[in-house]
C-alpha positions in Angstrom: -20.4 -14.7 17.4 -19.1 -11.5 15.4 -19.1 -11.2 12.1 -16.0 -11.5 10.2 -16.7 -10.9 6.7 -15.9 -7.6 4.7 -18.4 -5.5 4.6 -20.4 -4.8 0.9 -18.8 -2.0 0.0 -15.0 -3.5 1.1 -16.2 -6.6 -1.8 -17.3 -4.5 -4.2 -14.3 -2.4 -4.5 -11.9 -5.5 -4.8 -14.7 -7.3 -7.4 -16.0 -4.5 -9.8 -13.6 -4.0 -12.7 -11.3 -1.4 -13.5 -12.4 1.6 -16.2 -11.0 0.9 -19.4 -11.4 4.4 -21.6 -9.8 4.8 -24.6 -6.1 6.4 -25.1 -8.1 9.1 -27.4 -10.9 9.1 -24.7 -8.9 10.0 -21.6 -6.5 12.7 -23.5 -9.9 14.4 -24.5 -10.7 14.3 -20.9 -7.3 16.0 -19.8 -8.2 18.1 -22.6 -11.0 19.6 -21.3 -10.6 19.4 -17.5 -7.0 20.7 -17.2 -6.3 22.5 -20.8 -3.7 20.3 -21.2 -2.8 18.7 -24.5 -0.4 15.0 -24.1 -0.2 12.1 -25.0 -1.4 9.2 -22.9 0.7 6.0 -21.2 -0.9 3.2 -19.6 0.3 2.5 -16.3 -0.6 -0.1 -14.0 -3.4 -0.3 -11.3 -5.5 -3.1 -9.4 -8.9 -1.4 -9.3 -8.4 2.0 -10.8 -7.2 3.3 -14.8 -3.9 5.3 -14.1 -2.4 6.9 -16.6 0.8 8.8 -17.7 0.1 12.1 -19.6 3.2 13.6 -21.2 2.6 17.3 -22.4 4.1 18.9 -25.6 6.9 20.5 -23.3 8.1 17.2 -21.5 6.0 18.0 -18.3 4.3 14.6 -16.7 1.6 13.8 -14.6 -0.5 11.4 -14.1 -4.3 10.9 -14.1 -6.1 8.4 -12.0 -9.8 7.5 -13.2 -11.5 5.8 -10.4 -13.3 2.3 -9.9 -16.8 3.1 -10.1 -17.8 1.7 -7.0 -15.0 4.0 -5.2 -16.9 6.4 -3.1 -16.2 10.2 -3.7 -15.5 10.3 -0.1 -13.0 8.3 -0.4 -11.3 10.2 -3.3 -11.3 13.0 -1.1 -9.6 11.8 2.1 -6.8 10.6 -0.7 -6.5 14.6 -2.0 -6.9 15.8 1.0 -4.2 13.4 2.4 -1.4 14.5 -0.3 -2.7 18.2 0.3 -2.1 18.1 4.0 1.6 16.6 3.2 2.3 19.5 1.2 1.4 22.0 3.3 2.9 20.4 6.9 6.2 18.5 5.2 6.5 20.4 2.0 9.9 18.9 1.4 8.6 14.9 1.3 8.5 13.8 -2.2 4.8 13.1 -2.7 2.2 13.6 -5.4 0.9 17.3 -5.3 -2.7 17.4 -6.5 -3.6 19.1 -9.6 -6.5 21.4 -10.4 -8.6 21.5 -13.0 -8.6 24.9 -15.2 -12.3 25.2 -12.5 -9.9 25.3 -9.7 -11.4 21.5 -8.5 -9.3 18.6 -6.9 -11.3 16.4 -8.8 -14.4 16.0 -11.5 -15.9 13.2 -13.0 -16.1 11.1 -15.8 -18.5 9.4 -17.9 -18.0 5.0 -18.4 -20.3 3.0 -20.2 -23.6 2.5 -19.8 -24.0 6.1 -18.2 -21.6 5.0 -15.4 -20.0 8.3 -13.4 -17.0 7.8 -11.3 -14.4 10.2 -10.1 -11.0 11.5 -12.4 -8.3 13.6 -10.5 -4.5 14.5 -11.6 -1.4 14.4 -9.7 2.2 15.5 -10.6 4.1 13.0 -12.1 7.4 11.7 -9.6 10.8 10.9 -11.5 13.3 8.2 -10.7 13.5 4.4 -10.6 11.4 1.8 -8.9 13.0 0.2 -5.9 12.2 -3.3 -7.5 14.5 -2.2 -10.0 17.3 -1.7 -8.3 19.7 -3.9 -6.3 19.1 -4.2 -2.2 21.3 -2.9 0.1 21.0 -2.0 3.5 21.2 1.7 3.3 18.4 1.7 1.1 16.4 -0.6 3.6 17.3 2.3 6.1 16.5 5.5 4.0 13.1 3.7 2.7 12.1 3.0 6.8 13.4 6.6 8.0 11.2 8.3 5.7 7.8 6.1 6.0 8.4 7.2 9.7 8.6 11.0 8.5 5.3 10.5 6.1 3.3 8.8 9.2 4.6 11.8 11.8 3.2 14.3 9.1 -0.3 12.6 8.7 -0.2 12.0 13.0 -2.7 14.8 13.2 -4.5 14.6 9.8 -8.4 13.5 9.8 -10.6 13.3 7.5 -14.4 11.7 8.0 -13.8 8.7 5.4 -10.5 7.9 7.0 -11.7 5.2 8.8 -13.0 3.9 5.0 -13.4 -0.2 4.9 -10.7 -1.9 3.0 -9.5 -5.3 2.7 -6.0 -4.5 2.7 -5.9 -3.7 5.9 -3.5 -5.8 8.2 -5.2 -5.7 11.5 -8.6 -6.6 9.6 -7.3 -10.0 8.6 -9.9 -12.2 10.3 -12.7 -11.2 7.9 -10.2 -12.9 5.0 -11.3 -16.6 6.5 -13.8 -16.8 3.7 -11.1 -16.4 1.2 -9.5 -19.6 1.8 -11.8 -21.4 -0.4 -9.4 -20.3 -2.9 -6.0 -21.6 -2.3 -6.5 -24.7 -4.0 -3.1 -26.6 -3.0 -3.7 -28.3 0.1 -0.8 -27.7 2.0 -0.8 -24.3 1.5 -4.8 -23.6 2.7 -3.2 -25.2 6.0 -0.6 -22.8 6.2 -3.0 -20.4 5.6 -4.8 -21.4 8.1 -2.1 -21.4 10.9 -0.6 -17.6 10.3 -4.6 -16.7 10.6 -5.0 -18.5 13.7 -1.9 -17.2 15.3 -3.1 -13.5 13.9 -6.8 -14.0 15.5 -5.0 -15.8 18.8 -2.2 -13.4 19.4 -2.3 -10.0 17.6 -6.1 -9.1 17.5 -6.7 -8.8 21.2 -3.9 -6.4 21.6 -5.0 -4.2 18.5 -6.8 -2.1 21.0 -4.4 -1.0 22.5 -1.9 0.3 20.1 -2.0 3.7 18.4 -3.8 4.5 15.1 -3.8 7.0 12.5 -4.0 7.7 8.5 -1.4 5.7 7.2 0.1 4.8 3.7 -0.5 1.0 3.7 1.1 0.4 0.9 4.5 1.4 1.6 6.8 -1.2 -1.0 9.5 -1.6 -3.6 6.8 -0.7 -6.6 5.7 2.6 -4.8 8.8 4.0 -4.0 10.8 5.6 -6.6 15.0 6.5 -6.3 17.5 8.3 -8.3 19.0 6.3 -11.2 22.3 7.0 -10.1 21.8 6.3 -6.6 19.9 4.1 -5.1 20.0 5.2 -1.7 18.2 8.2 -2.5 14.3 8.4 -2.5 12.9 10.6 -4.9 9.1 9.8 -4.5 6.4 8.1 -2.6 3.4 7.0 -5.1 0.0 5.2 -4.7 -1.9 6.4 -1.7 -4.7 4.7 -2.9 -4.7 2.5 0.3 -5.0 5.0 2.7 -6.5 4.1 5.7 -7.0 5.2 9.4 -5.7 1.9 11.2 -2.8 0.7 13.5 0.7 2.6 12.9 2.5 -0.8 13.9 0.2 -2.1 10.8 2.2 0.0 8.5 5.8 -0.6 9.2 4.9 -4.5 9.1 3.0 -3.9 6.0 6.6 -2.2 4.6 9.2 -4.5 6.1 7.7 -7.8 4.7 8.5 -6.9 1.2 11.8 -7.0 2.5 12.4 -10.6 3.3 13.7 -11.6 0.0 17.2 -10.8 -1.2 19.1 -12.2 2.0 20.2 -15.8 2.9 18.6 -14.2 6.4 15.0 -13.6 5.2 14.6 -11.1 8.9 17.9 -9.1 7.9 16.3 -6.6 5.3 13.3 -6.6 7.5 15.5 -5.7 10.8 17.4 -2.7 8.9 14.2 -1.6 7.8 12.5 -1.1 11.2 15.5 -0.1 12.9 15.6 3.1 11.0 11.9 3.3 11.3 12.3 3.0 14.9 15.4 5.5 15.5 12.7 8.0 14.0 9.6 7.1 14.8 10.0 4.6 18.3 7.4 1.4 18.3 6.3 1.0 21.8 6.5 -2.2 23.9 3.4 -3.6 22.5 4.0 -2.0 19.0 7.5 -4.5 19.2 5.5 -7.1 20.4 3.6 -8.0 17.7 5.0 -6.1 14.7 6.3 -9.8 13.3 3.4 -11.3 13.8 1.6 -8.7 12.0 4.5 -8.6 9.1 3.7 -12.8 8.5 -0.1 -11.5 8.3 0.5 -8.8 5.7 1.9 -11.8 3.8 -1.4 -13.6 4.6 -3.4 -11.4 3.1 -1.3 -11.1 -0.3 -1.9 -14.7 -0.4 -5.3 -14.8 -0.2 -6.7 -11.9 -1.7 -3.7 -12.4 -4.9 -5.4 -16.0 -5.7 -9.3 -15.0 -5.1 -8.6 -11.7 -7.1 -6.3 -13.8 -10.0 -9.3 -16.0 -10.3 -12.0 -13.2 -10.6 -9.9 -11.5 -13.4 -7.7 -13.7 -15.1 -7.0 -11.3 -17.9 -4.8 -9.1 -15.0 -3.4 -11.9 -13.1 0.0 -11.2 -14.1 -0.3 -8.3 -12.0 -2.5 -9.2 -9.4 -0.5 -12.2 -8.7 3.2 -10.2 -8.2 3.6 -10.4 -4.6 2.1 -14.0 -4.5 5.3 -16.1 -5.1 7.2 -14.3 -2.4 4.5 -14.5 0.3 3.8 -17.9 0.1 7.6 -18.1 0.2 7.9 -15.7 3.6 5.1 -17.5 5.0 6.8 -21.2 4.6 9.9 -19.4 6.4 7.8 -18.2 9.3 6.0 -21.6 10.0 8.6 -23.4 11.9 9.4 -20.4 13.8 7.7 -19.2 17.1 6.7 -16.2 17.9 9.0 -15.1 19.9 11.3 -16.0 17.8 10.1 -14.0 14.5 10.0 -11.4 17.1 13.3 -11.2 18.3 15.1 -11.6 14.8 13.3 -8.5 13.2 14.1 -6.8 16.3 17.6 -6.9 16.5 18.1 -3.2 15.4 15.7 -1.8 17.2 17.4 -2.8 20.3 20.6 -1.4 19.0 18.8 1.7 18.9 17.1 1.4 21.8 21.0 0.6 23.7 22.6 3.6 22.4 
């Protein structure tokens, strides 16, 4: 029978706490790597310290200081990601890398007890988080257009830790089973337990036959930033720090599920979303097939990595536990629904699209 628990290293990056220097301590460090001379903002992160470093002429960036037991590798496919971006699609609003005053995408940093792990800098992205801002359905359709134009511009990027183990990865959902143990309400482990059933039943066999590449995985309304006076127009994509080689159909039901809320149709948002995705990007017949089933399972996951994560670390739950509410929520939505249902209501535009 195969084994479907994370691997070590996937456990250890979700369970070994985030670095916690000192505001004095990290602008000493931007000091000295980068010559530059700010002053430091706390910004938020699951497993890594991020930072905002404003310089004495208004210029931002931001520094990331990464969880110890992040590999190096790792940090590398991430620069070398953003770096292949800029150079193929120069004109999508991602993070460039920074160098340090050695010319080096990254250097390290030392934590307590003689502790090394890895500290880069990006430029800092302007505008508003979607979360911020009210929905609308041309925003739904700008945000899925341009996740379609990131994942054509990483198609033929590779990178040897690409294919890096991570437990926020959709189509990897079966080794989450252990994870139950911590959704304490009853009726909730059985709901649980259904969506991973249907996941394991339905989706997993087909995973084989879909394409894959490096994709952003964590495509929602906190990472993607728009102009305060419009709100239609993206002005940046942030956090690739969940980077992955996996699926593609994996990523656009990663994105549309944060879409469920805001509609008395909880598939509306979702639909506009891949519809766009679709007129630029086009899903194929098996992509279509199980790109609900795969958007419930993204909600799955939230579910049960949020309340084994909010346990480990209460003193971060607040932010750990953000997307709980509303996946538990989509999930109750889904359960009276069948599959081919879910499917055909998230797929309403793509068939426009697909008609003419």
């Amino acid at each position: 029978m195969p084994d479907h628990r994370p691997t070590a290293a996937a456990a250890l990056s979700m369970s070994t706490p985030a670095p916690s220097l000192a505001p004095d301590e990290v602008e000493g460090l931007v000091s000295r790597l980068y010559g530059i001379h700010g002053r430091v903002k706390p910004l938020a992160g699951e497993r890594d310290q991020n930072c905002c470093i404003e310089a004495a002429d208004g210029t931002r960036y931001v520094v990331k200081i990464s969880n110890p037991s992040e590999p190096v590798s790792v940090v590398d496919f991430q620069i070398a990601a953003l770096d292949h971006i800029a150079r193929l699609s120069p004109d999508l609003p991602v993070p460039r890398v920074v160098r340090t005053l050695g010319g080096r995408s990254r250097d390290t940093v030392a934590l307590a007890a003689g502790v090394q792990t890895t500290v880069r800098m990006l430029s800092y992205l302007d505008g508003i988080q979607i979360k911020e801002t009210p929905r609308t359905a041309g925003q739904r359709r700008a945000m899925g257009a341009l996740l379609a134009k990131v994942n054509l511009a990483l198609r033929d990027f590779s990178h040897p830790s690409a294919m890096h183990d991570l437990l926020w990865n959709v189509s990897a959902a079966h080794r989450l089973t252990a994870k139950f143990d911590a959704v304490d309400d009853a009726r909730r482990r059985t709901l649980a337990e259904s969506f991973m059933a249907r996941f394991i039943d339905h989706v997993l066999p087909r995973l084989a036959s879909v394409r894959a590449q490096v994709i952003h995985n964590d495509y929602h309304l906190y990472n993607v930033l728009v102009a305060p006076d419009d709100h239609e127009r993206i002005l940046g994509i942030i956090d690739f720090g969940d980077m992955l080689h996996a699926p593609l159909v994996g990523e656009v039901a990663t994105a549309a599920a944060f879409h469920m809320t805001g509609n008395a149709d909880p598939f509306e948002g979702p639909a506009q979303f891949v519809g766009a995705y679709h007129a630029t990007l086009p899903l194929t017949d098996v992509e279509q097939e199980i790109v609900a089933d795969l958007m419930a399972t993204r909600h799955l996951i939230t579910a049960l990595i949020s309340e084994w994560r909010a346990k480990r670390y209460p003193e971060n739950r607040a932010y750990i536990m953000r997307h709980n509410p509303a996946a538990w929520e989509a999930l109750s939505q889904m359960a009276d629904l069948s599959r081919d249902e879910m499917r055909d209501r998230l797929l309403t535009e793509v068939r426009e699209v697909q008609q003419g």
